[in-house]
C-alpha atoms as one frame of an Amber mdcrd trajectory, in Angstrom:
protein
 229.552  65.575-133.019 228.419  63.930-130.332 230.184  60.154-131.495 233.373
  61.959-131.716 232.723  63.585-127.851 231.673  60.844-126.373 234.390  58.426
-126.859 237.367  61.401-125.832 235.380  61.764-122.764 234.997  58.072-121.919
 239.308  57.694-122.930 240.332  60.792-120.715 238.198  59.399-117.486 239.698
  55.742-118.255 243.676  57.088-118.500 242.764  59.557-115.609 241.907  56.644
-113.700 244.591  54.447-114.757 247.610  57.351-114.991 246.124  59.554-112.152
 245.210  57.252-109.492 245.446  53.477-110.527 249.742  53.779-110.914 250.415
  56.292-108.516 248.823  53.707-105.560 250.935  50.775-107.063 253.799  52.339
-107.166 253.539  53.633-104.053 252.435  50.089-102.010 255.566  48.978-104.475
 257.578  50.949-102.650 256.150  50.588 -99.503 256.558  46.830 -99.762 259.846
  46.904-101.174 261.802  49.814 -99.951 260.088  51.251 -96.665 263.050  53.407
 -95.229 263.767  55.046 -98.990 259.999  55.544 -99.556 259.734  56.845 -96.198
 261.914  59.915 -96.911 265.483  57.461 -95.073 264.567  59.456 -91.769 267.298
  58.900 -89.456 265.591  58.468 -85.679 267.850  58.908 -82.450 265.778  58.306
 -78.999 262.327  57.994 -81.164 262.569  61.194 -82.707 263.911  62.512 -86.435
 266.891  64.367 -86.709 267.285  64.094 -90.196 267.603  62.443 -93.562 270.348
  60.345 -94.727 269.723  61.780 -98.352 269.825  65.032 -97.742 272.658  67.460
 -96.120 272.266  69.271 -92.805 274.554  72.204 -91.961 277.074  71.572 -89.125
 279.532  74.266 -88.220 280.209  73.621 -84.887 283.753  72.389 -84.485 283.146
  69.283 -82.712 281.482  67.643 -86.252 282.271  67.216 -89.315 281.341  69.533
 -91.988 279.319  68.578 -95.225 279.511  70.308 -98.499 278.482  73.867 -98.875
 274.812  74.321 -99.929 273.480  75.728-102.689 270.196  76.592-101.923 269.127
  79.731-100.437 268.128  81.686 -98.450 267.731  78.328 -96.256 270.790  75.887
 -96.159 269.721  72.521 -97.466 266.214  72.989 -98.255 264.889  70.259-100.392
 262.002  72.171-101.900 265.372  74.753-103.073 267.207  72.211-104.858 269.110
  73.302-107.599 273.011  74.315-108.122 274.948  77.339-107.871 274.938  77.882
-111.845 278.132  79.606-111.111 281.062  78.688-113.563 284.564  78.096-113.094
 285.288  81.505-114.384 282.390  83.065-112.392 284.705  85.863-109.919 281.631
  85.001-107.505 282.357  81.281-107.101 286.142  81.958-106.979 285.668  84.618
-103.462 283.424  81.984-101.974 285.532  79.086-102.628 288.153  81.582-100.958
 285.909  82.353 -98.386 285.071  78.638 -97.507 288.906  78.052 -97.624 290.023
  81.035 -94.986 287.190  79.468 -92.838 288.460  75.762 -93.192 292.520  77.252
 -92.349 291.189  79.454 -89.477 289.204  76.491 -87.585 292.255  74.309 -87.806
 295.614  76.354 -88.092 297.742  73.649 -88.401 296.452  71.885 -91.016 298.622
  71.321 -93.904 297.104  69.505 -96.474 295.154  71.275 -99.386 291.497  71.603
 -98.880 289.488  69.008-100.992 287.363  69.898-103.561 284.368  68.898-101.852
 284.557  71.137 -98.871 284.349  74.123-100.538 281.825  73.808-103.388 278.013
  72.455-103.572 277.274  69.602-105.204 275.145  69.863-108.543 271.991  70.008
-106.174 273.129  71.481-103.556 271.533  69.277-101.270 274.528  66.284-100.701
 275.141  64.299 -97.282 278.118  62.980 -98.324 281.726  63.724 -98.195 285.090
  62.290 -99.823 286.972  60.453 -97.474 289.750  62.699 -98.042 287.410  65.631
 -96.763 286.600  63.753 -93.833 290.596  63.297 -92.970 290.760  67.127 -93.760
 288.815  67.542 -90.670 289.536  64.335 -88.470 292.455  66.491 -86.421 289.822
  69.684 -85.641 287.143  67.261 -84.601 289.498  64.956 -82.360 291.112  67.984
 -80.312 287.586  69.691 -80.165 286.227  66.808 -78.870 289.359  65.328 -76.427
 289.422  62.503 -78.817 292.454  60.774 -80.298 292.710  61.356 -83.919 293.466
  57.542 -84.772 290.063  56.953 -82.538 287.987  59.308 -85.235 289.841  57.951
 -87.648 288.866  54.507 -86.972 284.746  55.724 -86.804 285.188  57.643 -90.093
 286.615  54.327 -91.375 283.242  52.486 -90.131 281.105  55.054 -91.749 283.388
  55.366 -95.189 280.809  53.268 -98.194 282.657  51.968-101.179 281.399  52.416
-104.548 277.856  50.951-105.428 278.011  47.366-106.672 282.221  47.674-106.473
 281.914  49.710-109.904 279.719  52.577-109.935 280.598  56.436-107.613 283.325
  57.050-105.311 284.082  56.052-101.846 282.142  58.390 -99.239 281.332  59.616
 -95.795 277.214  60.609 -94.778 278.179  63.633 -92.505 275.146  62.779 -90.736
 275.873  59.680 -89.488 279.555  59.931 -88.752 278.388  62.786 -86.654 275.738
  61.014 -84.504 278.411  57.996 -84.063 280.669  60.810 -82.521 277.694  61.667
 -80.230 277.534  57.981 -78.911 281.176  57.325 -78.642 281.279  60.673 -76.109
């Protein structure tokens, strides 16, 4: 008995070693090496201290920034720990009066806007957790955030523009706006 002990002893301590310790601490000087923002959690500093992630969503509702996609998580906003979606389906009455909801709240901070609300304002993203927007959500908005501000809207415009990526590698996702850092660049330019 002991032969056959002995040697599934020895083979759990040896992959422990290797699978619990050995490739945890490569991968993670890997990544230190390689990636140090990403493997850092992409903090975003402003005067030496964090104010956020650049992976994760924060919740703005003040009408001088931008507004991110609805969170799923609850009961706090954006919690990474939370992460999951609304499981709500397109038939769900629940998701169809908060969608409404989210829409009445979009037409009563700017009146005057026209234009149907994107998609992206007014549902959470699969894990409820995304910083980004469409660039069509961000013009949605560009007119509330200019007058609330005493900007001119060609003048947000033009920072949305600088803070608009393209698609990964020119192929892969869709064009989009981090809330997060459109919204600091409106800090600095007033």
């Amino acid at each position: 008995m002991l032969a056959h002990l002995r040697p599934a002893l020895v083979l759990l301590l040896v992959l422990t070693g290797l699978t619990g310790f050995a490739y945890p601490l490569l991968s993670t000087a890997v990544a230190q090496a390689a990636f140090p923002h990403q493997a850092n959690g992409s903090l975003v500093l402003q005067g030496g201290r964090v104010v956020g992630s650049s992976l994760l969503g924060q919740p703005f509702n003040d009408p001088r920034y931008f507004w991110g996609r609805p969170s799923a998580t609850s009961p706090v906003p954006y919690a990474g720990q939370a992460s999951a979606g609304s499981n709500l389906g397109p038939t769900n009455p629940a998701l169809a009066e908060a969608v409404k909801a989210r829409i009445e709240a979009l037409r009563a901070a700017d009146p005057e806007a026209a234009a149907p609300v994107p998609v992206d304002l007014v549902t959470a993203s699969g894990s409820g957790l995304d910083p980004h927007i469409s660039p069509a959500a961000a013009e949605y908005q560009v007119r509330r955030v200019a007058r609330a501000r005493s900007l001119g809207d060609d003048e947000v415009r033009r920072l949305v523009a600088r803070h608009t990526e393209g698609r990964f590698l020119g192929l892969l996702g869709e064009p989009h706006v981090n809330v997060l850092l459109l919204n600091l660049a409106l800090d600095g330019a007033r």
